[in-house]
BALOBA-1460 file (C-alpha; in Angstrom, 3 decimals):
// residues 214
<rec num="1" residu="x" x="-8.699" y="-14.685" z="-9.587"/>
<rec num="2" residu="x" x="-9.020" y="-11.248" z="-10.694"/>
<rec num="3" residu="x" x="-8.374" y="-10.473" z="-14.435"/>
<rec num="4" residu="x" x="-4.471" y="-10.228" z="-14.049"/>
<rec num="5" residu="x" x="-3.585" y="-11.205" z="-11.035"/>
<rec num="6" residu="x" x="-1.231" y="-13.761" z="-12.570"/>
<rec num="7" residu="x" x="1.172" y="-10.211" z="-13.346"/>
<rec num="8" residu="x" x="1.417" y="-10.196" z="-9.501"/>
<rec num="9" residu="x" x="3.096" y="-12.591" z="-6.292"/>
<rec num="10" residu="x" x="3.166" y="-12.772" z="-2.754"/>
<rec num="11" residu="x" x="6.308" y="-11.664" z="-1.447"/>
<rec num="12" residu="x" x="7.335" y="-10.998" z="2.369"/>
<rec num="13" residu="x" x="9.387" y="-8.220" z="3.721"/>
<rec num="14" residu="x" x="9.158" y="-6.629" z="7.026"/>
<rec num="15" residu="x" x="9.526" y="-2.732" z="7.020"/>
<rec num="16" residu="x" x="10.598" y="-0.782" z="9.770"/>
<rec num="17" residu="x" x="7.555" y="0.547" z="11.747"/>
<rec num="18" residu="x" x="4.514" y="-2.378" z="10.265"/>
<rec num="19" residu="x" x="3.860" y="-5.309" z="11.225"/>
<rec num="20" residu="x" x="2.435" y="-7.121" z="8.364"/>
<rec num="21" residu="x" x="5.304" y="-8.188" z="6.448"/>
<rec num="22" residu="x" x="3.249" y="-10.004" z="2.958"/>
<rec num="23" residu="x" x="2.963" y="-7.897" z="0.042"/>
<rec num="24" residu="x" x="1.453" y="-8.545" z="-3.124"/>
<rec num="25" residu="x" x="3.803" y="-6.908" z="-6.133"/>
<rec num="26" residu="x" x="4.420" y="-7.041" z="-10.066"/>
<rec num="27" residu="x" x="6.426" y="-10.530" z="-10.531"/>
<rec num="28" residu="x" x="8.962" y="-8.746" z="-12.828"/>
<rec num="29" residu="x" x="10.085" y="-5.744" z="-10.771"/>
<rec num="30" residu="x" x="12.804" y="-5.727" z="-8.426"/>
<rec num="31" residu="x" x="13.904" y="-1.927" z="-8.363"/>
<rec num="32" residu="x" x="10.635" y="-0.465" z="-6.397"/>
<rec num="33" residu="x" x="11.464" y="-3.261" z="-4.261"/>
<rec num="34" residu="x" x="14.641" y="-4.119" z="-3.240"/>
<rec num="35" residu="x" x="16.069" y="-0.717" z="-3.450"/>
<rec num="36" residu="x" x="13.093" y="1.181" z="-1.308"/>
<rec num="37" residu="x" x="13.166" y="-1.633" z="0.917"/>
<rec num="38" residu="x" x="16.526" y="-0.872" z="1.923"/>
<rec num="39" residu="x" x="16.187" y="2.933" z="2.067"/>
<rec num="40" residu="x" x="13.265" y="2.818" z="4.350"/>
<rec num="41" residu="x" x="14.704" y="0.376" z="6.763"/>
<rec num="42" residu="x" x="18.110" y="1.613" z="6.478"/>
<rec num="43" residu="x" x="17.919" y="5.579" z="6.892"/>
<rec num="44" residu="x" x="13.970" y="6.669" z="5.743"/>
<rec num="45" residu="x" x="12.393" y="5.653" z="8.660"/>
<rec num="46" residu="x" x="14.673" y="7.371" z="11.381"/>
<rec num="47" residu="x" x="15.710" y="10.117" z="9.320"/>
<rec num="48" residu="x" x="12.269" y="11.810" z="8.249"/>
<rec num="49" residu="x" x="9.101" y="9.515" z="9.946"/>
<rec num="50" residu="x" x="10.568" y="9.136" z="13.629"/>
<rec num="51" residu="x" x="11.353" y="12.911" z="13.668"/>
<rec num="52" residu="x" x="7.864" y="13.605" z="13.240"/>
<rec num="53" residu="x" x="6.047" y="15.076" z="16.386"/>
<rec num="54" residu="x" x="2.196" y="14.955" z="15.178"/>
<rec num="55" residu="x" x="1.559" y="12.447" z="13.105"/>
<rec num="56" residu="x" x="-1.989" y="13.235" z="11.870"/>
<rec num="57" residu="x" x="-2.019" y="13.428" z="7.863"/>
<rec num="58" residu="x" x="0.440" y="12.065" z="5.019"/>
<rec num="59" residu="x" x="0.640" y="13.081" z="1.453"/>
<rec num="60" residu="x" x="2.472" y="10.600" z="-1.004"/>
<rec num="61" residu="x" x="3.088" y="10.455" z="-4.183"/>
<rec num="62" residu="x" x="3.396" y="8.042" z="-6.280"/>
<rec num="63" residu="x" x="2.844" y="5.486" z="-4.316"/>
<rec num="64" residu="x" x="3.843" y="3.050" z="-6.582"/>
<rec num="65" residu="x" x="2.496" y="-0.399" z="-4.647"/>
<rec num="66" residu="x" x="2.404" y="1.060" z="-1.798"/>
<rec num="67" residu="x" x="5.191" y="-0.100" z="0.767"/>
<rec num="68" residu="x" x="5.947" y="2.993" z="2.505"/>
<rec num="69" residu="x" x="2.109" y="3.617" z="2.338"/>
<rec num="70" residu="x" x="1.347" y="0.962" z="4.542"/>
<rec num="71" residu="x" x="3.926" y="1.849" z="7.177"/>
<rec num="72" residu="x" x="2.247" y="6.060" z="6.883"/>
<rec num="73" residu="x" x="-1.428" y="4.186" z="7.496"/>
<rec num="74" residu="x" x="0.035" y="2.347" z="11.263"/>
<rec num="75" residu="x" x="1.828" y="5.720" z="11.806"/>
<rec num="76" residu="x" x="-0.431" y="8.626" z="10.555"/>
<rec num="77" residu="x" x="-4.196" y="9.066" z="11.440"/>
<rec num="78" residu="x" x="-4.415" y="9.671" z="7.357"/>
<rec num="79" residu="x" x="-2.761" y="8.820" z="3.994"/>
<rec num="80" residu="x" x="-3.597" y="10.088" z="0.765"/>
<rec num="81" residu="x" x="-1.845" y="8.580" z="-1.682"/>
<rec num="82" residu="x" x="-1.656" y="8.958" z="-5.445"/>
<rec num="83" residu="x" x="0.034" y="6.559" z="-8.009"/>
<rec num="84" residu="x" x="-1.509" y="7.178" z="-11.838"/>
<rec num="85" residu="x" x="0.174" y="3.823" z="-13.355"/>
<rec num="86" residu="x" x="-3.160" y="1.416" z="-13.345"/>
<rec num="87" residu="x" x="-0.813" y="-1.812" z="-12.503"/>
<rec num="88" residu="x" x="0.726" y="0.002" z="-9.488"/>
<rec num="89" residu="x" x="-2.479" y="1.436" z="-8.248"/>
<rec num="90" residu="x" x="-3.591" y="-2.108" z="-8.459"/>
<rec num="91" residu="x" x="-0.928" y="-3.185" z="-6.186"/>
<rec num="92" residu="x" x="-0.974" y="-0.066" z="-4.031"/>
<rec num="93" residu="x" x="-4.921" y="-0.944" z="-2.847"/>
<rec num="94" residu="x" x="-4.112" y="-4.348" z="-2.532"/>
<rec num="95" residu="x" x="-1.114" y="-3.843" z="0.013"/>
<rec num="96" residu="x" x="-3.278" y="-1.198" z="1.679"/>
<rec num="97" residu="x" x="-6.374" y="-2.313" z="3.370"/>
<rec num="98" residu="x" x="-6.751" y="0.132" z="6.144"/>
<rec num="99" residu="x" x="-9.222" y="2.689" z="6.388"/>
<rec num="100" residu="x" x="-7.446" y="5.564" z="7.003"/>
<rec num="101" residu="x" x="-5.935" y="5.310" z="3.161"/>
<rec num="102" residu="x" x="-7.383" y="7.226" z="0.551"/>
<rec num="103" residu="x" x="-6.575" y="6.405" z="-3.065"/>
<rec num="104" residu="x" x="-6.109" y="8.674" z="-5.757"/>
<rec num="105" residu="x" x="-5.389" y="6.799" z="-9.425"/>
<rec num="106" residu="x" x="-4.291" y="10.543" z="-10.229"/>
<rec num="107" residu="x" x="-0.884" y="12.667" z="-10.493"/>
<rec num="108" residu="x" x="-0.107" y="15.582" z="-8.640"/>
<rec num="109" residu="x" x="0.849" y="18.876" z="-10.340"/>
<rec num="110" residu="x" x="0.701" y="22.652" z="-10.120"/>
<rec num="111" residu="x" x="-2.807" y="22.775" z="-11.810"/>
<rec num="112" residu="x" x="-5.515" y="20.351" z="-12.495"/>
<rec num="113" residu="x" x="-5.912" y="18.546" z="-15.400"/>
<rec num="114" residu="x" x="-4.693" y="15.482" z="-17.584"/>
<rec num="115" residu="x" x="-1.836" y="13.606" z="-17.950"/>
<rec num="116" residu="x" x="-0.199" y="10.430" z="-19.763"/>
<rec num="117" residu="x" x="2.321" y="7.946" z="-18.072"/>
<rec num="118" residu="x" x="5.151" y="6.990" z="-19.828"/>
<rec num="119" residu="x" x="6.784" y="3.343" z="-18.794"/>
<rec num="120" residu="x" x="10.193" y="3.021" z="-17.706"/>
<rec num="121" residu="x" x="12.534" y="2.124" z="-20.329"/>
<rec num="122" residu="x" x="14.208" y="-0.272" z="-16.998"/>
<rec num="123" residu="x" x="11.089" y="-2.543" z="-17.102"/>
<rec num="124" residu="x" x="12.253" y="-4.263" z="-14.012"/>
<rec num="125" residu="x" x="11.228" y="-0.760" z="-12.484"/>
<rec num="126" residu="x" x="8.117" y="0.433" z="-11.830"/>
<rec num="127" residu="x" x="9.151" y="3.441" z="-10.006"/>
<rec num="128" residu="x" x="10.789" y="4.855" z="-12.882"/>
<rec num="129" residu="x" x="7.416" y="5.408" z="-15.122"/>
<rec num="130" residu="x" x="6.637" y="9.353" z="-15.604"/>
<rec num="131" residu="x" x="4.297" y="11.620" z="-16.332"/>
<rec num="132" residu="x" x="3.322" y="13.766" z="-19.398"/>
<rec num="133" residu="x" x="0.900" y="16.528" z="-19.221"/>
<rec num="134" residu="x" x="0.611" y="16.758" z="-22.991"/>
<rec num="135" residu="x" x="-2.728" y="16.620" z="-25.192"/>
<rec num="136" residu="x" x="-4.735" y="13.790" z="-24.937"/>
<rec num="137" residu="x" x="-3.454" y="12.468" z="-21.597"/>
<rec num="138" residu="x" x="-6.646" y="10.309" z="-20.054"/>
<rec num="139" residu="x" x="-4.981" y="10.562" z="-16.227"/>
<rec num="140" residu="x" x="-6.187" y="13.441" z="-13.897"/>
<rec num="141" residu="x" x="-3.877" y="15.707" z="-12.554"/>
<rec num="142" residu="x" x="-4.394" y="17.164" z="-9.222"/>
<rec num="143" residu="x" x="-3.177" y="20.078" z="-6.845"/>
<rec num="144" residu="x" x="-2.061" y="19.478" z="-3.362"/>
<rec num="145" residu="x" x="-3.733" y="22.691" z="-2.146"/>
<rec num="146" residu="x" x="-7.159" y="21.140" z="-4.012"/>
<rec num="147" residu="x" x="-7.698" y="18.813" z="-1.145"/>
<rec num="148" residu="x" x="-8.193" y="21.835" z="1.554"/>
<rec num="149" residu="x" x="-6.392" y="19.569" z="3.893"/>
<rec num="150" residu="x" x="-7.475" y="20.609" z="7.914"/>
<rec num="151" residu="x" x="-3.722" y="18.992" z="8.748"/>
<rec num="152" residu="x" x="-0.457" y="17.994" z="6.964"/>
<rec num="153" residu="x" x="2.384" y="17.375" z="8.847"/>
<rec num="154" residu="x" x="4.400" y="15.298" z="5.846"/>
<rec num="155" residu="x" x="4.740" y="15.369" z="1.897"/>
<rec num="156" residu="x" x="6.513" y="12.694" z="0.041"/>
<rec num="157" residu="x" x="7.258" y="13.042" z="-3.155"/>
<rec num="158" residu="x" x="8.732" y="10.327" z="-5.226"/>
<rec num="159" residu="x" x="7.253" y="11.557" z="-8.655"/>
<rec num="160" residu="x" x="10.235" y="11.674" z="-11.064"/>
<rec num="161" residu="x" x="11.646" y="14.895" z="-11.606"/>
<rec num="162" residu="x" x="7.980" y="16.502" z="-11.120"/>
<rec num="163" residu="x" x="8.946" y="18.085" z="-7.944"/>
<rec num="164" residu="x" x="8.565" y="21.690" z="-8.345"/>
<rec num="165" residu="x" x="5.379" y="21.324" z="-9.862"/>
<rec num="166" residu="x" x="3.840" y="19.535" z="-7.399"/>
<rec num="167" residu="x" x="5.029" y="21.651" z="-4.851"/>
<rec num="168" residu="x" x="3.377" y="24.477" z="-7.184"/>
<rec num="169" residu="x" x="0.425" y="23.235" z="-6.763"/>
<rec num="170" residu="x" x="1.102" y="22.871" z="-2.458"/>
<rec num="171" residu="x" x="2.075" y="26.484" z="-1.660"/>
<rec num="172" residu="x" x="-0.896" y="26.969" z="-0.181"/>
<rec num="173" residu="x" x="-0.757" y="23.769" z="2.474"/>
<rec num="174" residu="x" x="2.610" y="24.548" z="2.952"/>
<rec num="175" residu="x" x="2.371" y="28.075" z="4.013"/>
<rec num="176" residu="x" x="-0.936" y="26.864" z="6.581"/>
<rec num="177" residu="x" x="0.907" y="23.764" z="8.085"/>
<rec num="178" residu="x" x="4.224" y="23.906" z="7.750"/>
<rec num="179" residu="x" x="4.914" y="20.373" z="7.046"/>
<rec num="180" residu="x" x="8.174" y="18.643" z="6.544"/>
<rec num="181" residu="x" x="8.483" y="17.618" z="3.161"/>
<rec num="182" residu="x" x="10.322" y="15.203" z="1.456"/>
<rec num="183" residu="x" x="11.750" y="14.887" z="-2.400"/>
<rec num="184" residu="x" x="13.377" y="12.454" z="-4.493"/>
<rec num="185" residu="x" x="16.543" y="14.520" z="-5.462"/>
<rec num="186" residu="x" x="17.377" y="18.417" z="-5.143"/>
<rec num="187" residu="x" x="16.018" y="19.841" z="-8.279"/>
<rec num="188" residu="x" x="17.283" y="23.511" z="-8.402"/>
<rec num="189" residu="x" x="13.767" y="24.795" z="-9.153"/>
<rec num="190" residu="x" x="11.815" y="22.910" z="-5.910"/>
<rec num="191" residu="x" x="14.572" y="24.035" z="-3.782"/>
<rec num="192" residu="x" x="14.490" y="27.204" z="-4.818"/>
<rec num="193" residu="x" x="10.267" y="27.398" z="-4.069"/>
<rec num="194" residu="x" x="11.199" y="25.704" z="-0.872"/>
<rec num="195" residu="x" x="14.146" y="28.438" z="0.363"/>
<rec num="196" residu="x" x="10.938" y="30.686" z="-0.597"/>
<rec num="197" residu="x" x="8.587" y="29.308" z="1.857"/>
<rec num="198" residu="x" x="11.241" y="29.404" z="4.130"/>
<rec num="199" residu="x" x="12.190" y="26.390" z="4.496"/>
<rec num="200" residu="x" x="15.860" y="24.765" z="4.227"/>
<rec num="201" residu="x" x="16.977" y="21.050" z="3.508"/>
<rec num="202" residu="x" x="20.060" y="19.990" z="6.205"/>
<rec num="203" residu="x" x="19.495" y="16.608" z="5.559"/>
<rec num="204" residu="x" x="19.610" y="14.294" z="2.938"/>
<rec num="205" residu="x" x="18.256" y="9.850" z="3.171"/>
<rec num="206" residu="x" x="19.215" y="8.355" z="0.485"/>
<rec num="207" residu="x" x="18.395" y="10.297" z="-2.782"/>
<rec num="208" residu="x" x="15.854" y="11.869" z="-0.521"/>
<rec num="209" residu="x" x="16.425" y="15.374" z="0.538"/>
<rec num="210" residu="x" x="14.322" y="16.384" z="4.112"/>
<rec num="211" residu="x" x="12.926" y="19.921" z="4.255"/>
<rec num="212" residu="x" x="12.090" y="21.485" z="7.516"/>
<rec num="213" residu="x" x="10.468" y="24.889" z="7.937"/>
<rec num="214" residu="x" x="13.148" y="26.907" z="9.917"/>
């Protein structure tokens, strides 16, 4: 047994476009699991995956343990995929054993550099945790546009009101690819940057609003 393992258990869910259905997750969470479970299966899948044409390369973030990541690496020909909380990232590489998954223990931003990550007050959710680019923060922060993607036909942002910033830090891959792109809520400032790259949300899964270049 790795050092902590006994934080984790095997649990089994089948998600809408995989096939393996075990997971290995944090024993004490239950709302990065039984809430995104149902979202994905329920409206995620259909609304903003299916729709896809090309499904070459995915960028998510966070990742948290990595269920919709697994579905992106059966779907997509690549997944990058960053989740800065260490016991998530744990999760995330142990739920993700394909090759076509690249891990970043990192948050995304509008500039590089460091970050901290708050826990959720709701410690029966790990999605909740957030980030805080403030001195002495030991996590990197990366762009989007940093990578020098050749492809991107999907960004997923789950990140906790960090939206705009990361989407700062994408203008560039935006502007080249045009993908659709996905956020957790409709933060005035993101949608605003979006309208700007003219794109326009006309859909909403969930709490997740769809944007499509028009």
């Amino acid at each position: 047994m790795i050092k902590g393992d006994d934080l984790y258990e095997e649990r089994t869910q089948k998600l809408e476009g995989s096939v393996d259905d075990k997971w290995w997750w944090q024993k004490h969470d239950t709302g990065a699991w039984e809430g995104p479970v149902k979202d994905w299966n329920t409206s995620h899948f259909k609304m903003y995956v299916e729709p896809i044409h090309n499904k070459g390369t995915v960028v998510t973030a966070g990742g948290n343990m990595g269920l919709y990541t697994r579905v992106y690496s059966e779907l997509f020909r690549r997944v990058y995929v960053f989740e800065p909380d260490h016991f998530n990232f744990h999760a995330l590489v142990r739920n993700n054993l394909a090759n076509n998954v690249f891990f970043f223990r990192a948050a995304l931003g509008d500039k590089p550099g460091w970050c901290s990550v708050d826990p959720s007050n709701d410690t029966k959710n790990t999605g909740m945790h957030k980030v805080r680019t403030d001195s002495g923060g030991i996590v990197p922060v990366m762009t989007i546009d940093s990578l020098e993607l050749t492809e991107c036909d999907l960004i997923q942002l789950d990140v906790e009101g960090f939206e705009h910033r990361v989407l700062s830090g994408a203008v560039n891959t935006i502007t080249r690819f045009g993908p659709t792109v996905v956020t957790e809520g409709n933060h005035g400032d993101g949608r605003k940057l979006m309208t700007a790259l003219g794109y326009e949300s006309t859909e909403a899964s969930k709490a997740d609003f769809i944007y499509r270049r028009k």
